[in-house]
C-alpha positions as CSV (number, residue, x, y, z in Angstrom):
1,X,1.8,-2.0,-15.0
2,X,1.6,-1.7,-18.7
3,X,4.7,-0.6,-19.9
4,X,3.9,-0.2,-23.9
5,X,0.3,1.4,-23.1
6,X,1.4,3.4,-20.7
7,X,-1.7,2.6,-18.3
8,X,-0.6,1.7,-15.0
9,X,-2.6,-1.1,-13.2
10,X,-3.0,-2.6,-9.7
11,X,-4.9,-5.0,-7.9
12,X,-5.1,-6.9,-4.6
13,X,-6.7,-10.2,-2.9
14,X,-8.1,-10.5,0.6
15,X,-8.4,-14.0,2.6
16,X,-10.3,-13.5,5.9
17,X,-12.1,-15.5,8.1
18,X,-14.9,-12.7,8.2
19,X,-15.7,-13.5,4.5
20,X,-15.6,-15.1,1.1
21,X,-12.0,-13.8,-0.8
22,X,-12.3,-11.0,-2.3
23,X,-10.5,-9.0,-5.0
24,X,-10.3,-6.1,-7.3
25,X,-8.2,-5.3,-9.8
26,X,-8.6,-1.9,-11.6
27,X,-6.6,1.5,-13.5
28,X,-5.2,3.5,-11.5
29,X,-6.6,7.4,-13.1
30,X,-4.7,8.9,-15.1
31,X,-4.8,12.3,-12.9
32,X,-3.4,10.2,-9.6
33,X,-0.7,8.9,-12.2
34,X,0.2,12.3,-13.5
35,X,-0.2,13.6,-9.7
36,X,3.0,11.2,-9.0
37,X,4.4,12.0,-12.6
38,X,4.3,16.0,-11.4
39,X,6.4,15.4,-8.1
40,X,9.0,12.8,-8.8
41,X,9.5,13.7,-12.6
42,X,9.6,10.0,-13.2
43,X,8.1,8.0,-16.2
44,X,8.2,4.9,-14.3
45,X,6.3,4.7,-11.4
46,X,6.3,1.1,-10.4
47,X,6.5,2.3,-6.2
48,X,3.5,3.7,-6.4
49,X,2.0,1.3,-8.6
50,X,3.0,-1.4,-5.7
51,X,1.7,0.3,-3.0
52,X,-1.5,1.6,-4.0
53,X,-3.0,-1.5,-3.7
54,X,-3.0,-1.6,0.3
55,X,-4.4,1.6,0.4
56,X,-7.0,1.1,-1.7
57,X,-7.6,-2.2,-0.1
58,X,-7.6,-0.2,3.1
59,X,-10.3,2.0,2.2
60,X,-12.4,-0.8,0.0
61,X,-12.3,-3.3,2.4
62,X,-12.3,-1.1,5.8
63,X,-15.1,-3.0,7.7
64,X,-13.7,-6.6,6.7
65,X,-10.4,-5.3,8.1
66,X,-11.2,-3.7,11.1
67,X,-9.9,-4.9,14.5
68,X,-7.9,-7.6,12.6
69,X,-4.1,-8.1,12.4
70,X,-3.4,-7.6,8.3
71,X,-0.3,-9.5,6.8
72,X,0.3,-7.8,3.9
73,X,2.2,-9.6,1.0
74,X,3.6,-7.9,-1.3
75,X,5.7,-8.9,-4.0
76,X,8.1,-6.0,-5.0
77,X,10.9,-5.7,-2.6
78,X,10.8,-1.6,-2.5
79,X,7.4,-1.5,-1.1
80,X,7.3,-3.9,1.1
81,X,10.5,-3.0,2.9
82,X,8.9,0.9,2.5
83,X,5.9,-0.8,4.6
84,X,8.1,-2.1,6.6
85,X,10.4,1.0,7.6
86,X,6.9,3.3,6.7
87,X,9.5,5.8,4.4
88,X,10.5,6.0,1.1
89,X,12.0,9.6,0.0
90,X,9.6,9.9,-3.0
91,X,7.2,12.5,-1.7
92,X,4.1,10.6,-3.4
93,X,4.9,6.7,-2.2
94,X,5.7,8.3,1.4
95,X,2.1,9.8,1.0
96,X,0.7,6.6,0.2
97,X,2.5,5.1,3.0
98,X,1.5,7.6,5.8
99,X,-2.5,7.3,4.3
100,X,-2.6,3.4,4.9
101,X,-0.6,3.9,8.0
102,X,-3.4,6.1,9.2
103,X,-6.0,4.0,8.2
104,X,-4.7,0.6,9.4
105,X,-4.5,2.5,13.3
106,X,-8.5,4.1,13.1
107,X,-9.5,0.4,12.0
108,X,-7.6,-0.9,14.8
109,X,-8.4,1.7,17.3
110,X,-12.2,0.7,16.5
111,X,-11.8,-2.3,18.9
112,X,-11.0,-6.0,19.0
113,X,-11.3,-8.2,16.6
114,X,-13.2,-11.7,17.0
């Protein structure tokens, strides 16, 4: 996240025996951002910022993930244990974590992987 230019950024890495890594690594918009702003009444929003990525990832990469187990690491302790438990009591992270929650069981309800 940038804290002096007030943009908040994410990004994410996927290693998979389906393909070549892949990776993105963008902005997150500024109305998402004020979205979370309006509902916590925080500045900082580095929970959100650290969980976005998986959801994004969820709905970038959908077809390279579906049927597979997904270990997920994540390297700020908040969201991963929120993964982990699947609550946090901020409103928009708990969002975020019941969206990729949904996701990751339609992609493994679509069948087996290889």
């Amino acid at each position: 996240t940038g804290a002096t230019t007030g943009l908040i950024t994410c990004g994410a890495v996927l290693f998979s025996p389906r393909s070549r890594p892949l990776y993105f690594g963008m902005e997150i918009p500024e109305s998402i951002v004020e979205c979370w702003r309006a509902k916590t009444g925080f500045k900082q929003l580095i929970g959100q910022a650290e969980l976005f990525p998986r959801l994004v990832a969820l709905h970038t990469w959908r077809l390279e993930l579906e049927g597979q187990a997904i270990v997920w690491w994540i390297d700020n302790d908040s969201a991963r244990h929120a993964c982990v438990r699947g609550y946090l009591p901020s409103l928009p992270s708990c969002r975020i974590l019941n969206e990729g929650a949904l996701l990751e069981a339609e992609g493994r309800a679509a069948g087996p992987g290889p």
